[in-house]
C-alpha positions as CSV (number, residue, x, y, z in Angstrom):
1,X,88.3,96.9,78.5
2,X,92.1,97.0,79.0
3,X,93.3,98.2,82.3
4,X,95.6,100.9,82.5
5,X,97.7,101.6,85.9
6,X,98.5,105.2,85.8
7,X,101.0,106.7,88.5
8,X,98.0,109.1,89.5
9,X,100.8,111.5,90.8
10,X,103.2,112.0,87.9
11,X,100.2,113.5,86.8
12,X,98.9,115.7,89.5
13,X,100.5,119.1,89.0
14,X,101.0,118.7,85.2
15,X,97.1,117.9,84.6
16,X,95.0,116.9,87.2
17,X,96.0,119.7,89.1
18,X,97.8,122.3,87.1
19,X,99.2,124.9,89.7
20,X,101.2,126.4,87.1
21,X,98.5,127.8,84.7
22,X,96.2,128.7,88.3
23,X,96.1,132.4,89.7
24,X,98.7,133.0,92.0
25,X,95.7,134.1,94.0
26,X,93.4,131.1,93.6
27,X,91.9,129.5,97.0
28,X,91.7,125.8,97.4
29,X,88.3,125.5,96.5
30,X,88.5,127.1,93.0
31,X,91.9,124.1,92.6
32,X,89.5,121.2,93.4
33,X,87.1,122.8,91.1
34,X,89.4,122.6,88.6
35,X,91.0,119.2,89.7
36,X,86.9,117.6,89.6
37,X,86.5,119.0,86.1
38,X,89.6,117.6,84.8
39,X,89.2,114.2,86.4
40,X,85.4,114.0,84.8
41,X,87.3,114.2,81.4
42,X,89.8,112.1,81.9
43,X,87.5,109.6,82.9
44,X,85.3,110.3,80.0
45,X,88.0,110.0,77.6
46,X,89.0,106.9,79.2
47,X,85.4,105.5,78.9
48,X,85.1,106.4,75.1
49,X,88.4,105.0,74.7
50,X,87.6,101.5,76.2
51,X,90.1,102.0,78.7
52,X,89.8,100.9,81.9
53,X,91.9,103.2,84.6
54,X,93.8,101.9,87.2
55,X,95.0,104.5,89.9
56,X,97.9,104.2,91.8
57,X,99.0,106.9,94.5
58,X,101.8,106.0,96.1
59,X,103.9,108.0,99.2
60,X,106.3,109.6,96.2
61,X,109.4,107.4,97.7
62,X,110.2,103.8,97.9
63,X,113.8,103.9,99.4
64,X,115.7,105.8,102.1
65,X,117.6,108.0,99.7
66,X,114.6,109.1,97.7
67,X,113.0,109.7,100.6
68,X,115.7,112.4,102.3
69,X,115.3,114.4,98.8
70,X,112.1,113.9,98.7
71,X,111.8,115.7,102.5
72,X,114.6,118.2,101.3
73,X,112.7,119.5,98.6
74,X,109.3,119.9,100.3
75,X,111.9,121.7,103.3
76,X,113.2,124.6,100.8
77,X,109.7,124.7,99.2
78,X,108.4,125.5,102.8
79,X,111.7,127.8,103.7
80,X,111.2,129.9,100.8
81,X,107.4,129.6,100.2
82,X,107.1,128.3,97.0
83,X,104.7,125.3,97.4
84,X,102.1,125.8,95.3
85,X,99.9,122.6,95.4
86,X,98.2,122.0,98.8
87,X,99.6,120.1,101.3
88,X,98.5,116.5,101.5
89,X,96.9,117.4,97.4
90,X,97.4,113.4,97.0
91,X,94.6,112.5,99.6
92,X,92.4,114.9,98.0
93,X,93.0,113.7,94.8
94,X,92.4,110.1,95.7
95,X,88.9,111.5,97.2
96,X,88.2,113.5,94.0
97,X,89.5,110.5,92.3
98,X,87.3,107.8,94.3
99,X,84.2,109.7,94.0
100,X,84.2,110.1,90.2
101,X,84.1,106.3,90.7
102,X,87.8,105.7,89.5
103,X,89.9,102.8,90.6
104,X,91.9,103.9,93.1
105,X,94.9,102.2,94.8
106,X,96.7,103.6,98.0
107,X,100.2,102.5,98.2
108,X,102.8,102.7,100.7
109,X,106.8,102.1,99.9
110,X,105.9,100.9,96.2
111,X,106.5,102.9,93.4
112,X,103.0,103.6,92.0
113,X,105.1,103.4,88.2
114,X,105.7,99.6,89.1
115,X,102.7,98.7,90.3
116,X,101.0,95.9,88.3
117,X,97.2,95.3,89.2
C-alpha cells in the first residue's frame, strides 16, 4: 500500500474534530465520541482505498516567529473565551489516533506538512 503522511492537525478541527458543527454545550466526552467515530472512518476509507496512513502531529510551530503568533492567538482565544477545541486536543487525538492502530508520529520543531517517512 502507498504511504500517505498526513499533517494530522490541519485536519483536527475541520474533520477529526469538528468544533464548529458540535453544540455549543457539548462536554468533552460527547467530542472524543465524535473524534473515535470519525477516525474509525477515515481509517476505513483508507483501508478500502489501499492507502496506508502516515500521521504526523507536530507542536504547530517550527520557528520563533510562528511560534509568538502561535502563543498570541491561543492568548486572545483564552482572554476572550473563544477556544473551542480542548486544550492539549493534539495528545488526545494522537491517543484516539494510536489506539485505532494508526501510524502515528510525534514531532517536535518540524513541520508535520514536511515530514517525509
Amino acid at each position: 500500500m502507498p504511504p500517505l503522511v498526513i499533517d494530522a492537525l490541519n485536519l483536527l478541527t475541520s474533520y477529526f474534530l469538528p468544533v464548529e458543527e458540535t453544540a455549543d454545550d457539548a462536554d468533552a466526552w460527547t467530542l472524543l465520541r465524535v473524534m473515535e467515530g470519525r477516525v474509525g472512518g477515515f481509517l476505513h476509507a483508507c483501508e478500502n482505498s489501499k492507502i496506508d496512513p502516515h500521521f504526523v502531529i507536530d507542536a504547530g510551530f517550527s520557528s520563533v516567529e510562528a511560534e509568538a503568533k502561535w502563543t498570541a492567538r491561543r492568548e486572545d482565544e483564552v482572554r476572550d473565551n473563544a477556544r473551542r477545541v480542548p486544550h492539549s486536543a493534539q495528545t488526545l487525538f494522537g491517543d484516539v489516533l494510536t489506539a485505532a492502530g494508526a501510524k502515528v508520529y510525534m514531532v517536535d520543531r518540524v513541520d508535520g506538512g514536511s515530514f517525509d517517512t
